[in-house]
C-alpha positions, 0 to 999 in steps of 0.5 A: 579261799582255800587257806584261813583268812588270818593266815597268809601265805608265805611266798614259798612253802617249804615246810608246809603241808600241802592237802588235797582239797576235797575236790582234787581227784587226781588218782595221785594225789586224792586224800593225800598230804604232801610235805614239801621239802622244796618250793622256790621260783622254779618249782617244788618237790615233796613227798606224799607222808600218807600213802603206805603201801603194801611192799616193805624195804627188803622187797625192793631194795637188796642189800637191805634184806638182812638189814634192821629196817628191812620190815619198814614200809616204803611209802609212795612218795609221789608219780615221778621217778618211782626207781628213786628212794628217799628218806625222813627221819625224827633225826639220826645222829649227824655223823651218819647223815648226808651234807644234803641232809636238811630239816624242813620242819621241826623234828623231820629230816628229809635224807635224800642218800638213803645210804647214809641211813642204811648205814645207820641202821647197820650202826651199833648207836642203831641196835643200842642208842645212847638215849634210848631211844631209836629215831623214826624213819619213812622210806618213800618211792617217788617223789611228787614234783611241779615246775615253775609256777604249776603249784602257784597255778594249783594254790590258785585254783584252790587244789589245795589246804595249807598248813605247817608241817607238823612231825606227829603227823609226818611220822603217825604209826596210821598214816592212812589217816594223815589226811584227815589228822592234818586237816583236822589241825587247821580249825573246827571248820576244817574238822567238819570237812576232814569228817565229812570229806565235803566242803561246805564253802563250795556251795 
């Protein structure tokens, strides 16, 4: 199986990590991690936190092109609805966030008005904040979706690790290597896979 024997599997994954099984090639997903910010009886929705791409905020988004975050880069947040744009942050004061905005796992907001965070950025708590120190934020194009029962299907064909959600892996300056680092978390043997991209279980 794909998850640790002593580790059951909660009924409903929101707030875990779901990484590709070394044998999962769908160009979308391969090598990827994806935080799951919903999953219930009719479906799930995540954001792939460790494909960078090449384009930064102020390329594809106007208004944001004097704005302080205008250099971040956005993300690939998975296949579906790529005009959309979402956010996770370490936690930027709750008077700029939405009602919607919730906290999946500890230390990870998922904001889906990426307005509110805009607005944030152009705040004076955002040039000088109060403690110090600036709160991450991850903008992502596109989200990565499945109806109901498709990502039970997947878990049941092994498509998939399964691990908590952690905010220094969600939020790491190489995200290229999430794959690897969140694999790494589950346990030695999973190091060795995460090392060696082969999974010894198979044979």
């Amino acid at each position: 199986m794909a998850n640790e024997a002593d580790t059951p599997t909660p009924d409903y994954l929101t707030g875990q990590f779901l990484i590709a099984e070394t044998e999962l090639q769908d160009p979308n997903f391969f090598r990827t991690v994806v935080l799951l910010i919903q999953h219930n009886a009719d479906g799930a929705f995540g954001l792939v936190i460790n494909r960078e791409s090449e384009v930064t905020v102020g390329d594809v988004i106007d208004e944001t092109e004097t704005s302080p975050i205008a250099s971040l880069p956005v993300f690939v947040g998975g296949p579906v609805q790529q005009n959309y744009v979402f956010s996770l942050h370490s936690g930027i004061p709750s008077r700029y966030r939405s009602e919607y905005c919730e906290e999946v796992s500890a230390g990870v907001f998922f904001e889906p008005s990426f307005q509110h965070v805009l607005d944030y950025a152009r705040s004076e708590d955002y040039r000088d904040p109060p403690d110090g120190a600036v709160p991450t934020i991850r903008v992502f194009a596109g989200y990565s979706g499945w109806g109901t029962g498709q990502l039970e299907h997947e878990l049941e064909q092994d498509a998939w690790f399964i691990h908590p959600a952690q905010a220094e892996i969600v939020f790491d300056e190489d995200a290229h290597n999430g794959w690897k680092a969140a694999l790494s978390k589950k346990g030695s043997f999973y190091r060795i896979v995460a090392e060696t991209g082969y999974n010894p279980s198979m044979n």
